[in-house]
C-alpha positions as CSV (number, residue, x, y, z in Angstrom):
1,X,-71.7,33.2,49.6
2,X,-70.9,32.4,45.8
3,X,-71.0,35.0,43.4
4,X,-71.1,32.6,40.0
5,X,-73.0,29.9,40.1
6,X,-71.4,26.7,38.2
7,X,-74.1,27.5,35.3
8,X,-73.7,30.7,34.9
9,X,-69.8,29.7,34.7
10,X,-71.0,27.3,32.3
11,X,-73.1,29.8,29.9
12,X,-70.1,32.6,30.5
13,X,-67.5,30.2,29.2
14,X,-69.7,28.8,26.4
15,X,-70.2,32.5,25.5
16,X,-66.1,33.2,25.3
17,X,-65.7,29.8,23.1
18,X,-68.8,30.9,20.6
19,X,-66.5,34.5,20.6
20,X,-63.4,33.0,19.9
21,X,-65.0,30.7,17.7
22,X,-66.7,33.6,15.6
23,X,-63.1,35.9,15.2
24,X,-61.3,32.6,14.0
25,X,-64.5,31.7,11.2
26,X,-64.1,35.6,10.3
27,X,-61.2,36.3,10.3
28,X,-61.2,32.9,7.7
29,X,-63.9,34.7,5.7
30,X,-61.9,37.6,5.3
31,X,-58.2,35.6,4.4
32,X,-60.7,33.2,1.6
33,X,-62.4,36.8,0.1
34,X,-58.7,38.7,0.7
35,X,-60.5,41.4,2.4
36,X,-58.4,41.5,5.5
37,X,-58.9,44.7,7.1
38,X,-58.2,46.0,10.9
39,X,-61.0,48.0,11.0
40,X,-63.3,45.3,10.3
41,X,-61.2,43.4,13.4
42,X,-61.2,46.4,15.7
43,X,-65.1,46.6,14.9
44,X,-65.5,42.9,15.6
45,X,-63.9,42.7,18.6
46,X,-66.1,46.3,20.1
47,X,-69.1,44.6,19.6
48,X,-67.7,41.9,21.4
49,X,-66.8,44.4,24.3
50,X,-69.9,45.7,24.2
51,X,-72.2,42.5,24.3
52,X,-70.0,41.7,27.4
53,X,-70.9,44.8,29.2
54,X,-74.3,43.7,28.5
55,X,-74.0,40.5,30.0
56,X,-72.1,42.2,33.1
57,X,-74.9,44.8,33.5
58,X,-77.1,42.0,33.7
59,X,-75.1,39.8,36.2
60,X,-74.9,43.1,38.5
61,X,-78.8,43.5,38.4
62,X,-79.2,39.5,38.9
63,X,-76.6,40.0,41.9
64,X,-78.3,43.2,43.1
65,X,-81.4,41.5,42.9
66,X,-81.2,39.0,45.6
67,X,-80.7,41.8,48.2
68,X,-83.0,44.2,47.4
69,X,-86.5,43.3,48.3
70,X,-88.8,44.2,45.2
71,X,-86.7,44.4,42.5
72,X,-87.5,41.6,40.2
73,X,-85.6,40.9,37.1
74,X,-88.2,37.7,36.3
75,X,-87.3,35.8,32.9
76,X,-84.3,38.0,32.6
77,X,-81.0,36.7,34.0
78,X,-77.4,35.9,33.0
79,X,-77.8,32.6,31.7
80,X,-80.4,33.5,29.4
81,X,-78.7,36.2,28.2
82,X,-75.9,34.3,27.6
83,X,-77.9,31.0,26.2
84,X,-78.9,33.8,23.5
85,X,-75.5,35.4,22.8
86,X,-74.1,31.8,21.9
87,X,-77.1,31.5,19.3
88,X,-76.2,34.9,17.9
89,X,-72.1,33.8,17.2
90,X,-73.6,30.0,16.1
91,X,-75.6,31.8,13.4
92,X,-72.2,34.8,13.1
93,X,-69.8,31.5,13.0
94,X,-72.1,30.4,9.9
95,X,-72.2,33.0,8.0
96,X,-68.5,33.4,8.2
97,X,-67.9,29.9,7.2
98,X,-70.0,30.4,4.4
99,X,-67.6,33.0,3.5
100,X,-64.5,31.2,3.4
101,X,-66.3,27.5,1.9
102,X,-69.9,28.7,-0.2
103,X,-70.2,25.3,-1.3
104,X,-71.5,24.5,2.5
105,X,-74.5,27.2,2.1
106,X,-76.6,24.2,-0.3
107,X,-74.9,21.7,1.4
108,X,-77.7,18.8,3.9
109,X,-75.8,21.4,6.8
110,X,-76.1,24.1,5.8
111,X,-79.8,23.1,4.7
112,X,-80.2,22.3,8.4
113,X,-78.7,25.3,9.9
114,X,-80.3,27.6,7.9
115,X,-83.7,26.1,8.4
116,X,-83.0,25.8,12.7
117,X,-81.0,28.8,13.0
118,X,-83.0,31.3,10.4
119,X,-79.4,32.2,9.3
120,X,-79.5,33.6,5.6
121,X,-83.1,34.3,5.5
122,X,-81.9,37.8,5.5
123,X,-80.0,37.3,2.7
């Protein structure tokens, strides 16, 4: 019996590159404002923890849920969750990017981003 399927490998993974991805573009936010701070990394990288356990949590119930008759987890599975997370550290990845370089908020990117992504309309 297999526990991961190759997609849910797949969206797992994806989700460790958009978190890596997202402490390298902040950690360059924070070096281009000189606002370094390890509070601000420890944070980070708890809320990283922390969406992790979500995705686990969710795995568990997916798992759990092809052996227990009746419990239906319809519409909610890992690789949604996942597919989801990734969108959250694209937009994160942005914003920190826009940190370090502002010039690429008003740039025909950032334009595009902003407009696909709704990052900045909070702004």
């Amino acid at each position: 019996m297999e526990i991961l399927t190759e997609v849910q490998v797949w969206a797992m993974g994806g989700v460790l590159v958009f978190n890596l991805l997202d402490i390298l573009s902040g950690l360059a936010g924070a070096v281009a404002q000189k606002c370094v701070k390890s509070t601000a990394i420890r944070e980070g990288i708890l809320h990283k923890a922390s969406v992790w356990l979500v995705i686990a949590a969710v795995f568990a119930l997916e798992l759990l849920a092809q052996h227990v008759a009746g419990l239906s987890i319809e519409g909610l599975g890992t690789v949604p969750v996942c597919v989801i997370v990734i969108m959250m550290e694209l937009v994160s990845v942005w914003e920190n990017v826009c940190k370090a370089n502002p010039a690429l908020k008003d740039s025909p990117l950032g334009r595009l981003l902003e407009d696909k992504t709704g990052a900045g309309n909070g702004d």
